[in-house]
C-alpha positions as CSV (number, residue, x, y, z in Angstrom):
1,X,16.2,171.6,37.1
2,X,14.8,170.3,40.4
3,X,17.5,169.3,42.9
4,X,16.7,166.8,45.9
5,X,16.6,168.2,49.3
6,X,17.7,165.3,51.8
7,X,17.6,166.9,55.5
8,X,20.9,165.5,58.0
9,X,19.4,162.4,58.7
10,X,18.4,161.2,55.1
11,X,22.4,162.7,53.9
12,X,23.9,160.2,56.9
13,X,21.3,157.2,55.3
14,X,22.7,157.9,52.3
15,X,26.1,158.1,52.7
16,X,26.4,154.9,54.9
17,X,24.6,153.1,52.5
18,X,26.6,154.1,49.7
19,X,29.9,153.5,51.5
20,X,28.2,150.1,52.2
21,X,28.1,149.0,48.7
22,X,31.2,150.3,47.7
23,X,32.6,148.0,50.1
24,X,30.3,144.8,49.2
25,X,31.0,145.9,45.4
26,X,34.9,145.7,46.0
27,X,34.8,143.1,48.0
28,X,32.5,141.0,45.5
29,X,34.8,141.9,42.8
30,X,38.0,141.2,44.3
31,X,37.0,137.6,45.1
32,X,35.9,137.1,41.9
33,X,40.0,137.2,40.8
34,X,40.2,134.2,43.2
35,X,37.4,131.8,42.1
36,X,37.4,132.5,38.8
37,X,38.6,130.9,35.4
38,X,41.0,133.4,34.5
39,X,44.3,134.8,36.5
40,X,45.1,137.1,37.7
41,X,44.3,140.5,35.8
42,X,46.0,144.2,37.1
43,X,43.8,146.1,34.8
44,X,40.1,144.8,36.3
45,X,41.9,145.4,39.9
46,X,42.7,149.1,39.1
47,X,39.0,149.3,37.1
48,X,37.3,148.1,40.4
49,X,39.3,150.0,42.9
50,X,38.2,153.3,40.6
51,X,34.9,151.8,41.3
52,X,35.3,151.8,44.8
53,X,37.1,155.2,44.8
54,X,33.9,156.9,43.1
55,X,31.6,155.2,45.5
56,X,32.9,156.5,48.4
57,X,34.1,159.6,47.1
58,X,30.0,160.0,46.3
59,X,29.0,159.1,49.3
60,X,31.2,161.5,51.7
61,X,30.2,163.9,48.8
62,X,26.7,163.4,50.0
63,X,27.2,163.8,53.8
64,X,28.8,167.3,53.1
65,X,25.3,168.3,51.7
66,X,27.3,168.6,48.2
């Protein structure tokens, strides 16, 4: 299996960008609770903050080079 060399600067560009859309993806997400038809639901808050969790844990996972 081939694995993807990134040097520093491509890791950082990366990493920022993923941190990025974990944040737009929570955000997005979270305001959805507040416009939308239904109420108020616990279990698609703890779903998307799992989301948000795995993003960023991927993306600081990428700036240590793996």
């Amino acid at each position: 299996m081939t694995m993807l060399r990134l040097n520093p600067s491509q890791r950082t560009a990366l990493s920022e960008t993923t941190r990025d859309l974990a944040n737009l993806v929570f955000g997005a997400l979270v305001l959805s609770q507040f416009i939308g038809d239904r109420g108020w639901s616990w279990w698609q808050v703890t779903l998307r903050s799992a989301l948000w969790l795995a993003l960023v844990s991927c993306a600081l996972a990428i700036e240590r080079e793996w």
